[in-house]
Structure formats: structure tokens, C-alpha cells
C-alpha positions in Angstrom: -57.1 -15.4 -29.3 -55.0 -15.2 -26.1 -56.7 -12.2 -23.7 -54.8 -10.3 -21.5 -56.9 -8.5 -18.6 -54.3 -5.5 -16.8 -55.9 -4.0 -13.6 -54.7 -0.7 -12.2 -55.9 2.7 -10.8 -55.2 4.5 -14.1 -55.2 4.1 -17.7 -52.1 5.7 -20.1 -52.0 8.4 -16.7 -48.9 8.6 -14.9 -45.8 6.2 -14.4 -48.3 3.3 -13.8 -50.9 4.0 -16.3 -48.6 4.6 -19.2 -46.5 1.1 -18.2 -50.2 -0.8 -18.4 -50.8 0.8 -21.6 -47.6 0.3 -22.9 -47.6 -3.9 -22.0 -51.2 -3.8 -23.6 -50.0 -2.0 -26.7 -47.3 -4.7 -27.3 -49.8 -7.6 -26.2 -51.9 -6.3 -29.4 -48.8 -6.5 -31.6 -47.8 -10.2 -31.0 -51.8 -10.8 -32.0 -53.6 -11.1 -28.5 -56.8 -9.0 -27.2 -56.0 -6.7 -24.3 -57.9 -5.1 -21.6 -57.2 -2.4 -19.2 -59.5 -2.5 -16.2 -58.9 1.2 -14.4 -60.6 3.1 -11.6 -59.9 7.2 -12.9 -57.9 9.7 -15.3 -59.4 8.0 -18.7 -57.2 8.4 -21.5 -57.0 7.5 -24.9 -56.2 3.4 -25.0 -55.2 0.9 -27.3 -56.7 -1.7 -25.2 -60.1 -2.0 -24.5 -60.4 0.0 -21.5 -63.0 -1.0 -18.5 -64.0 1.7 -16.0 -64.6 -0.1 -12.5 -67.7 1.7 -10.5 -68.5 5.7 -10.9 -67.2 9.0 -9.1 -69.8 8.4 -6.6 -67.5 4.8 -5.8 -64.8 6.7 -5.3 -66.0 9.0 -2.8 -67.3 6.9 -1.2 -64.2 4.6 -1.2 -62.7 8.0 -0.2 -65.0 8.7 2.7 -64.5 5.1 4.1 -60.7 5.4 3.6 -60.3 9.0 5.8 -62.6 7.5 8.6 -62.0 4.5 8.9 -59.1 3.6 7.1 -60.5 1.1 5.2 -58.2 1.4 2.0 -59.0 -1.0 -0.6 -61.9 -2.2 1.3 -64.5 0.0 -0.2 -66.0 0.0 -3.8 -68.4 -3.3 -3.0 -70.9 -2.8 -5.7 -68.4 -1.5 -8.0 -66.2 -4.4 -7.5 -68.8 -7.2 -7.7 -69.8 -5.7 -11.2 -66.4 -5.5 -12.4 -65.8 -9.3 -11.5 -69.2 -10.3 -12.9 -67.6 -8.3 -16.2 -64.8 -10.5 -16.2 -66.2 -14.2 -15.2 -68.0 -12.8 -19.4 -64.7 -11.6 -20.8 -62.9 -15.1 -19.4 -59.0 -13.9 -19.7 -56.4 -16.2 -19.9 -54.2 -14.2 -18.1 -54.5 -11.6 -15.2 -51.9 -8.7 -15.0 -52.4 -6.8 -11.5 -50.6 -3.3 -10.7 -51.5 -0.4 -8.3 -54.6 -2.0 -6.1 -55.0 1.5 -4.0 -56.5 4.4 -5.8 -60.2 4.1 -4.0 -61.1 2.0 -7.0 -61.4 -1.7 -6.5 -61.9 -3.8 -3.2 -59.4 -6.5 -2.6 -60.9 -8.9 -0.3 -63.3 -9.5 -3.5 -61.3 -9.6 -6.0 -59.0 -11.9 -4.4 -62.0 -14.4 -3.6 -62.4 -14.0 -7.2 -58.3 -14.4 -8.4 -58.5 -17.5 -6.1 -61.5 -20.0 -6.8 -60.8 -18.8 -10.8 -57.6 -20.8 -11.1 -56.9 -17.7 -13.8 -52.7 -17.3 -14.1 -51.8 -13.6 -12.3 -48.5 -11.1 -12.4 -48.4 -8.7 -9.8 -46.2 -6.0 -10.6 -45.2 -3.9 -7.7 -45.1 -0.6 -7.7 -44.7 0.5 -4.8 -45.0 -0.9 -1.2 -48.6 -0.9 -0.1 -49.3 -4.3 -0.6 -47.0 -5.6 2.0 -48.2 -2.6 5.0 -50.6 -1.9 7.0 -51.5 1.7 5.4 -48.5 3.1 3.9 -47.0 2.9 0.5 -43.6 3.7 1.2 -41.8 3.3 4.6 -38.6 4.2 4.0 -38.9 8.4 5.1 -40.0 7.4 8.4 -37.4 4.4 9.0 -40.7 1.9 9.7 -40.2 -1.4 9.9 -43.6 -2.7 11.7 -44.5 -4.4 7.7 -41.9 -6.8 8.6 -43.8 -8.2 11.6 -47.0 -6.4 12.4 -48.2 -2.9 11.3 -50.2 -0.7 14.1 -49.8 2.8 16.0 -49.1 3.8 12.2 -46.5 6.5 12.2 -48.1 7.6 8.7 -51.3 7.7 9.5 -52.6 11.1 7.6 -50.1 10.2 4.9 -51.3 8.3 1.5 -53.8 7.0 1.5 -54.4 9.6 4.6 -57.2 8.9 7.4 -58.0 11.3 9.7 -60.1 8.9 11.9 -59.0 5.4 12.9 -55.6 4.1 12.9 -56.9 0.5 11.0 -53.1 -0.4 9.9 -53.2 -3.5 12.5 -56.2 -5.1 11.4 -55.4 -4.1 7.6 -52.2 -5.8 7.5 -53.5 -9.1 8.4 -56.1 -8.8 6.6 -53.7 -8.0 3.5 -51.5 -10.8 4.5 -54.4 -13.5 4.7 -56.4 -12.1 1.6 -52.6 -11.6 -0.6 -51.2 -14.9 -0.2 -55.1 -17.0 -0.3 -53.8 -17.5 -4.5 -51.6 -20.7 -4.5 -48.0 -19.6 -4.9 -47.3 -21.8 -8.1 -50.5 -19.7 -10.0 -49.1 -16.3 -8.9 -46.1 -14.4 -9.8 -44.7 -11.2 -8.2 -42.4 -8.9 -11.0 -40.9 -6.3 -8.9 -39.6 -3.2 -10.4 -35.9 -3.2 -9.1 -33.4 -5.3 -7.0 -34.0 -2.7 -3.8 -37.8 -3.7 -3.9 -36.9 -7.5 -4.7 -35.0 -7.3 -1.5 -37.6 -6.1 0.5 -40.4 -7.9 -0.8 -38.1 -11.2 0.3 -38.6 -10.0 3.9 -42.4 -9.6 3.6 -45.4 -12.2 3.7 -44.8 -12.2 0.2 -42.1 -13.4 0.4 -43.1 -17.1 -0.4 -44.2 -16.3 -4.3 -42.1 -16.5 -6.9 -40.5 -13.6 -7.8 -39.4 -11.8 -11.3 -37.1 -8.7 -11.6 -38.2 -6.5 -14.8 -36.8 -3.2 -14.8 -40.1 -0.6 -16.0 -39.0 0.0 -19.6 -39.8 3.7 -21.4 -40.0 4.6 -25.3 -36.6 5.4 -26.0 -38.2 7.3 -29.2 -40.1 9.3 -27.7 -37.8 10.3 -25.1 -34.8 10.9 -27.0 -32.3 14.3 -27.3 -34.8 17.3 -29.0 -34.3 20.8 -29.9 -35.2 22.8 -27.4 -34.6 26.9 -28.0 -38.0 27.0 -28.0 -38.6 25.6 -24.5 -35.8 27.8 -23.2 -36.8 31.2 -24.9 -40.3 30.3 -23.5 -38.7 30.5 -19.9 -36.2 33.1 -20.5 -33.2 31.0 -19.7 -31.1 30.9 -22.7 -27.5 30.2 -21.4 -27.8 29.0 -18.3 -27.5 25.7 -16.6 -30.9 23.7 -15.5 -31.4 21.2 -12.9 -34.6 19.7 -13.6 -36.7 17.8 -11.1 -39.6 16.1 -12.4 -42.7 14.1 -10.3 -46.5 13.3 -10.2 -46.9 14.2 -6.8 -44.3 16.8 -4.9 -44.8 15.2 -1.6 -42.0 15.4 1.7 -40.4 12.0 -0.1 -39.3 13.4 -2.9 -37.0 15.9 -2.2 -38.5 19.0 -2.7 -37.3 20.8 0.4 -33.5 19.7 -0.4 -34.5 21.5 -3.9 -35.2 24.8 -2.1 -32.3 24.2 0.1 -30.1 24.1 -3.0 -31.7 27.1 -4.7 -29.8 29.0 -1.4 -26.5 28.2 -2.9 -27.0 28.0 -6.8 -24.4 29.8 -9.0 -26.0 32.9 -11.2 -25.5 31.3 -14.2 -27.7 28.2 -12.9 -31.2 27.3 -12.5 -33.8 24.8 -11.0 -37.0 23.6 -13.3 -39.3 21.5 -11.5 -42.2 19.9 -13.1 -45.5 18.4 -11.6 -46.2 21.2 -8.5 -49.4 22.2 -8.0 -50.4 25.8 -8.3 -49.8 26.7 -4.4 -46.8 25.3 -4.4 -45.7 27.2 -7.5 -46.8 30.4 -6.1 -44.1 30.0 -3.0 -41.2 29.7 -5.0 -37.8 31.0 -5.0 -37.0 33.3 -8.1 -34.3 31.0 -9.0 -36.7 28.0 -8.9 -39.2 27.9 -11.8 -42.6 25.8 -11.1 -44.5 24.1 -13.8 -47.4 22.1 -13.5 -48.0 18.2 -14.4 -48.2 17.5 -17.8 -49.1 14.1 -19.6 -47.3 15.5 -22.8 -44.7 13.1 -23.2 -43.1 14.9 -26.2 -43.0 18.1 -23.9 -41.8 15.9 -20.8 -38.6 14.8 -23.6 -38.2 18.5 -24.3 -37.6 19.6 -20.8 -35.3 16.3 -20.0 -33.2 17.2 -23.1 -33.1 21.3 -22.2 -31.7 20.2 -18.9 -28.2 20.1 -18.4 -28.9 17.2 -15.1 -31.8 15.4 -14.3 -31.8 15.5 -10.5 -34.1 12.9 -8.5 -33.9 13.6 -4.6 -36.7 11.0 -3.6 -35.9 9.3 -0.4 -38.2 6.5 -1.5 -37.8 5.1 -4.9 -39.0 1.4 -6.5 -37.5 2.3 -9.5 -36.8 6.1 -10.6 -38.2 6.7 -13.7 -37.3 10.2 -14.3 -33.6 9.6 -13.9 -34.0 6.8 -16.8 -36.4 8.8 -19.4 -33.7 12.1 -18.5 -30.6 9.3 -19.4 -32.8 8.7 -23.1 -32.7 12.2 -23.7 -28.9 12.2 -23.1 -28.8 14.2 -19.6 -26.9 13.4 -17.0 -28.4 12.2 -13.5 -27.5 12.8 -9.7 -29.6 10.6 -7.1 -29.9 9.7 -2.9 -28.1 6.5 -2.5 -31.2 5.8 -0.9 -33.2 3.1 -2.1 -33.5 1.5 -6.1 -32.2 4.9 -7.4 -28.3 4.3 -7.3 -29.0 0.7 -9.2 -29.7 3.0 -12.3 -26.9 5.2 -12.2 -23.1 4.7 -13.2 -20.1 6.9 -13.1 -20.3 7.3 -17.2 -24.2 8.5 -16.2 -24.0 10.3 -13.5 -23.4 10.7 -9.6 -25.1 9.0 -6.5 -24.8 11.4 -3.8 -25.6 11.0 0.2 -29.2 11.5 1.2 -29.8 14.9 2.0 -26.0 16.2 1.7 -25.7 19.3 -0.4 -22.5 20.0 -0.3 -22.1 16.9 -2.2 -24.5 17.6 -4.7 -23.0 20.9 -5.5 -20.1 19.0 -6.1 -21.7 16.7 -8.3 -22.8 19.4 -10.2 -19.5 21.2 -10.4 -18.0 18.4 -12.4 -20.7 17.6 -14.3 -20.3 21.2 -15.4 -16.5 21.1 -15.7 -16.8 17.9 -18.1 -20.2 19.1 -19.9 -23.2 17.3 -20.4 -21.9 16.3 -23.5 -19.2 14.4 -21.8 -22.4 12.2 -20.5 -24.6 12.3 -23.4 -23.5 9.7 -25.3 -23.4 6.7 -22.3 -26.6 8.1 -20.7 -28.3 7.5 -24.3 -26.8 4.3 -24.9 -27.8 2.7 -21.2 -31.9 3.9 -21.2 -31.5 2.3 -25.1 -29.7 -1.0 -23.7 -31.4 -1.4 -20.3 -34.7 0.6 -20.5 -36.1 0.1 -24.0 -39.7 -0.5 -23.1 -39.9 -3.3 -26.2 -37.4 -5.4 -24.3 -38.6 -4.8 -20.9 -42.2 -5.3 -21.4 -41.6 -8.9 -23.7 -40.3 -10.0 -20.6 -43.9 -10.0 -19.5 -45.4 -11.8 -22.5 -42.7 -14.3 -22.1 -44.0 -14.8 -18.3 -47.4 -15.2 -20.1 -46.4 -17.5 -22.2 -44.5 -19.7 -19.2 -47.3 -19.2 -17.0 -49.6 -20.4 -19.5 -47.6 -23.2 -20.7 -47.5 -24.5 -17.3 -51.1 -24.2 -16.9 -52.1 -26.6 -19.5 -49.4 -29.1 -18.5 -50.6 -29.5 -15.1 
């Protein structure tokens, strides 16, 4: 039996955690074994799921992170056990994902990925692995990752220190430990054409590279009733733009969501989903707050009770929430910022300046004067053609299978 091994901060959690789980859930289906190796947020998995080190690890990996700045450099102990783990479980394959969390340490585990001669996929994310510090660049206009990180301007950002600026030193040290796995054993599947671009200009830039779209269930998310969900907030009748994220930071828009409440019509209404409690509590009373859920059926009932699926991020590898909005048959409106406008057409939706909300009231204006029905249809019909999560994720085991295949030929 083939075994898969997936590595990644969280397990069926999040964006991440439920892509993981999902390429393990069809790994079991076509007959092989799959593991999903995870630092925090255990959920329920088909896989076989393998916690790396303790909550003790990850302070720790937190403590030496704030200080020092020594992401992805802590977790020692936790890391050498996890490897021992796997030199038992011998995989055939190794599928890497998010490598920040405070979880795993990468100078080991790349020692390990590179005298093992074990085929790895590297799905990016995001763009930590390429930076000094950061995960995404793109708010502060940076461009040190293309030469040489240092003076970070994102210092106290993700993954924040409040001690040492380390993102000189880390960037080489990313760059030297990254690319120590022979190019031809090592394949980089990038989540979008924007990210494919950039990873071209990186010290990545050397490993082969596959674009594979992140893929959703297009069951799951599909159009549901939802009088229930509307009587719950009191909004029968009017028109919702809904905003959805893990994480409310500056990058994803949420001041330009309070800038729009300013000039919202009275039959209109923002739902944002994800904010934490204090963040809830400062609202506008034509914005309503709701906290994170990992309820996917209730996450399809608020994208099908919205009448547009707004997604001002600034920084975006992919956009998930515009796509899993389109499966429930509601319109989107995105930055042209980033990979977002690579998701949206004019049957789906609008792509708007960064920022500019005088065009995003327009936006909204005619997708008002036309209906969301207008869109229903085409936004269904593109997450079931381009996002289906079957189709996107065999494009991995396919990748196995080459990478594999090539393997015993050599």
C-alpha cells in the first residue's frame, strides 16, 4: 500500500487544514494509507493524524520566535521525535504545506527531506517560505525577499517578534536549508498564477513548479435555504455583503469594510464572519460581527443568504471565500490586487481598484440592479467546473504517481 505522509500546522482547521484533509480523504479512496502530521487545532481526521511535540513546544517555539525571531527554528526535541516517527512509518511520498505555526523546525526536517531521497510536494500557501519573516509582502510594497531580507519593515507582524530583527540571517538560512533537496526530487504546487509568478522571482525559483488551483466541496457549499439564518439576525429583506476570514488582520480589508458601512443604503447590510470578540464589540450598527466558525454547513448558509461575497484582502494566494461564495451561487467583488481577480469574471462578479469605494458602491449598484439571480447560475457553474475539490486535488495524486514513477526509473 502506497503511504502518503501531509505535514502542516493544522489538521481539518482552517483553509489549510481542511485542503490537507481533504487530499488525504481522496488518497484513502484510490486505496493508499494517509497521514497528517500537524502541530495544533486537532480535529476529527480520516487520516491518521500525528501530533508533532506538546503545548509546552509551542510556547516555547513561541517564546523563541518573539525574542529572537527564530521562526521555524524552535521545536528541536519535538522535531527530532517526529522524524524518528517517520524514518518507522517509511512514506513513499511527502506532501509539505504551512511550515510556520511554532510547530516543526526546518533546518531538521530538511536534513531529514534531503539524505532520505523520499519524493516531496510543497504546496504554497502563502509567502513565508521565500522571506525573511513575513508571510505576505504585498501591504507594505516589500521587495527585500527578492534579494536579501533585513531592517524587516514587518517586524511585529506574523509571526510577530518583539526582540530581534533575525529576517537577514533567516532568509539565508531559508534559502540554503529550502533548496539543499535536489530540484528533480522536489516539486513546488502553487496555489494561483499571481503566486507562480512570484515564486519565479525567488530562490525557488529553480524547482519545478505545478499550478493547482485549492479545490472546495462543491456539495457542501452549494445554494441552501436560509430564512432561518436571516430571521436569526433580524435582516429579512435586506441586502448582505458578507465578508468572511480566519484572521481579521490590516490585509484583509476590514477598515475598507467600516469605510463602506459610512455610505451603505438603508435597505443594505454588512455580515462579517471570523472577528474576535473585541473587534465585534466596536462595530457599527450597520455591520454585524460573528465569530469563526469551523461549521462548514453554517459557513454555506451565510454565503448562500448573502446577496455578494465581498473579499477586500490586499494580499491573496488564492481567495477562497470568493470561490466557496461562487458554489453557493453569490456573486463576488475583489481588489485587483494580487490572485483574487484570476477568480473572478464579468458573468461572476466585479474586480474593483484597491481601496476605491466609490467603485465598489458601484459594483454593488448593479449587482443589485441585475439581482443576484442574474449571477447565480455562472457563479455555480464556475466553483463546479474550476474548483471541484475531486478534480483539483487528483491533480496531486497524479503528481504522486509521476513523481513516483520517476523514482523507480532512475
Amino acid at each position: 500500500m502506497i503511504q502518503l505522509l501531509q505535514i502542516n500546522s493544522v489538521v481539518n482547521s482552517g483553509s489549510t487544514g481542511r485542503i490537507a484533509e481533504e487530499i488525504g480523504q481522496l488518497a484513502v479512496k484510490n486505496g493508499w494509507k494517509s497521514y497528517i502530521a500537524y502541530g495544533r487545532n486537532e480535529r476529527e481526521s480520516q487520516s491518521e493524524a500525528i501530533k508533532i511535540g506538546n503545548e509546552r513546544d509551542i510556547n516555547w517555539h513561541g517564546v523563541q520566535t518573539r525574542l529572537f525571531d527564530r521562526h521555524g527554528l524552535g521545536s528541536t526535541r519535538a522535531t527530532k521525535k517526529f522524524i524518528a516517527k517517520v524514518e518507522t512509518l517509511k512514506p513513499d511520498i511527502i506532501h509539505l504545506h504551512n511550515l510556520h505555526g511554532y510547530y516543526i523546525n526546518i533546518r531538521i526536517l530538511f536534513e531529514y527531506l534531503a539524505r532520505s531521497k523520499i519524493p516531496v510536494v510543497w504546496t504554497l500557501h502563502d509567502c513565508w517560505p521565500i522571506t525573511g519573516h513575513c508571510a505576505y509582502f504585498s501591504f507594505v510594497d516589500c521587495q527585500k525577499w527578492r534579494t536579501q531580507c533585513g531592517h524587516c519593515p514587518q517586524k511585529r507582524g506574523y509571526p510577530a517578534s518583539y526582540g530581534l530583527d533575525g529576517s537577514s540571517q533567516n532568509y539565508l538560512l531559508k534559502k540554503k536549508v529550502f533548496t539543499s533537496i535536489p530540484s528533480e526530487r522536489m516539486v513546488l504546487a502553487v496555489v494561483s498564477h499571481w503566486l507562480d509568478s512570484v515564486i519565479g522571482d525567488s530562490f525557488l525559483k529553480e524547482f519545478p513548479r505545478k499550478v493547482i488551483y485549492n479545490g472546495i466541496d462543491t456539495k457542501k457549499f452549494s445554494p441552501k435555504d436560509s430564512i432561518e439564518l436571516r430571521n436569526r439576525f433580524g435582516i429579512k429583506g435586506r441586502i448582505i455583503l458578507l465578508g468572511v476570514a480566519t484572521n481579521w488582520s490590516q490585509r484583509k480589508g476590514l477598515a475598507d469594510y467600516l469605510k463602506l458601512s459610512k455610505i451603505l443604503r438603508d435597505d443594505e447590510i454588512i455580515i462579517l464572519v471570523g472577528l474576535r470578540n473585541d473587534q465585534i464589540r466596536n462595530l457599527p450598527r450597520n455591520v454585524i460581527g460573528v465569530e469563526r466558525t469551523e461549521d462548514v454547513d453554517e459557513l454555506a448558509s451565510f454565503y448562500s443568504m448573502a446577496d455578494i461575497v465581498c473579499n477586500f484582502s490586499v494580499e491573496e494566494t488564492f481567495g477562497l471565500t470568493t470561490v466557496e461564495g461562487f458554489a453557493c451561487g453569490t456573486p463576488g467583488i475583489v481588489y485587483n490586487c494580487t490572485a483574487s481577480p484570476e477568480l473572478i469574471t464579468p458573468e461572476t462578479g466585479f474586480v474593483v481598484e484597491q481601496g476605491n469605494i466609490t467603485e465598489i458602491r458601484n459594483a454593488i449598484d448593479t449587482i443589485k440592479s441585475k439581482g443576484k439571480s442574474f449571477y447565480a447560475e455562472s457563479c455555480r457553474e464556475r466553483a463546479v467546473k474550476m474548483f471541484n475539490k475531486n478534480e483539483r486535488y487528483a491533480e496531486y495524486l497524479e503528481l504522486y504517481d509521476q513523481m513516483l514513477s520517476e523514482k523507480v526509473n532512475k
